[in-house]
C-alpha positions in Angstrom: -10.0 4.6 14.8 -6.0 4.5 14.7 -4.3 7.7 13.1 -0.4 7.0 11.8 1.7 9.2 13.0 5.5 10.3 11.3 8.3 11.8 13.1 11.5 13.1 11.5 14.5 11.1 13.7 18.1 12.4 13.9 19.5 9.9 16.9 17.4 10.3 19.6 15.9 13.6 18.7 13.6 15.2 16.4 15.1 15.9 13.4 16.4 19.6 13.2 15.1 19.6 9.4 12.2 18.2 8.0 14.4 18.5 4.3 17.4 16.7 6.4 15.9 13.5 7.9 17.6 10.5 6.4 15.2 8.4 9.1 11.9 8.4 10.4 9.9 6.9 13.0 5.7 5.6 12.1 3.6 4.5 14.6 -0.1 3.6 14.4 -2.0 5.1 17.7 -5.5 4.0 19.1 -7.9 5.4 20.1 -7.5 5.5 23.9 -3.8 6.5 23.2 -2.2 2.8 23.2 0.8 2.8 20.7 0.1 0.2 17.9 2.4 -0.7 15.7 6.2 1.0 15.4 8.9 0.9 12.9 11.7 3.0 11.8 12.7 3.4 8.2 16.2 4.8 7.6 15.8 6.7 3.9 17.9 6.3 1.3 18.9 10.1 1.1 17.1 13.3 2.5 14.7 14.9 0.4 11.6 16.5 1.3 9.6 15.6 -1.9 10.4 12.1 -1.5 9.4 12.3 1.8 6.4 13.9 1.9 5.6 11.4 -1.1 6.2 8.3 1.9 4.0 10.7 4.2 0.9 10.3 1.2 2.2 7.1 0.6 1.8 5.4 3.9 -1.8 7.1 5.0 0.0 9.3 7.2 -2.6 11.6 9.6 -0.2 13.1 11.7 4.1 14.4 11.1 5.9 15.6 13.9 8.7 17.7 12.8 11.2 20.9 13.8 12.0 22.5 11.2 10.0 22.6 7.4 9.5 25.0 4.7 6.4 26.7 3.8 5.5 25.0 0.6 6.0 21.4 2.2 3.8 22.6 5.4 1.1 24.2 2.9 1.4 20.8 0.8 1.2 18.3 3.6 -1.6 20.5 5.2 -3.7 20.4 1.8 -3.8 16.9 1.5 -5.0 16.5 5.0 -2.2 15.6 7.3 -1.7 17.3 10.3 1.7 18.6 11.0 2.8 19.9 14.1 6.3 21.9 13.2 8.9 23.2 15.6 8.9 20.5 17.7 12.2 20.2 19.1 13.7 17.3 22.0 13.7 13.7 22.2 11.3 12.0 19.9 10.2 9.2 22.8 9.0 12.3 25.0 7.3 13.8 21.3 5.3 10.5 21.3 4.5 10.2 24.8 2.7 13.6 24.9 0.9 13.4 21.7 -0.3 10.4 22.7 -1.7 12.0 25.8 -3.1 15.2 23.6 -0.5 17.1 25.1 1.9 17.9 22.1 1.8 21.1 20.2 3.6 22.8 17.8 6.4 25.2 19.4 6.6 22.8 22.0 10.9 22.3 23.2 10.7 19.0 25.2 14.7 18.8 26.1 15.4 18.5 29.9 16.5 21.4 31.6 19.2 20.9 33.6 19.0 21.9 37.1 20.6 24.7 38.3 22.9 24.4 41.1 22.6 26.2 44.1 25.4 28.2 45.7 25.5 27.9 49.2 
């Protein structure tokens, strides 16, 4: 059984905000992991009500997100969808380790950069 996943988009990243995101990225996930359908949907201004509404909305299991507010996280979480908060990096890497079980929330999934070695 596929679950939909949402993620909050600013650019490239994760949305700092859940309340923020003017865009937002669903995909549909198989079973075994395999990314089925994707599509972005640029909003037409940020609110959180009117997005967790989409969430309901679109049969949403799963929302990848940094930052959110208590009362949308207790809302979302009532209603059954799983949201994995204070996520923070690019959303392509978000994806890639959910899809591979590997995403929790907390995780920070920017590159470090290396350090340079005196010498």
């Amino acid at each position: 059984m596929s679950r939909k996943l949402l993620i909050t988009l600013c650019e490239n990243n994760i949305a700092p905000r859940f309340d923020l995101a003017t865009e937002v990225l669903i995909c549909s996930i198989g079973p075994d992991g395999s990314t089925e359908q994707t599509r972005t949907i640029v909003l037409a201004h940020a609110s959180a009500e009117d997005l967790c509404q989409m969430i309901l909305e679109e049969g949403v299991d799963v929302v990848i997100c940094s930052g959110i507010e208590e009362q949308f996280h207790e809302y979302l979480t009532w209603k059954g969808v799983t949201v994995l908060d204070s996520v923070m990096g690019p959303w392509e890497k978000a994806l890639e380790h959910f899809r591979t079980n590997r995403l929790q929330s907390g995780d920070i999934l920017f590159d470090r950069p290396e350090k340079k070695q005196h010498g």
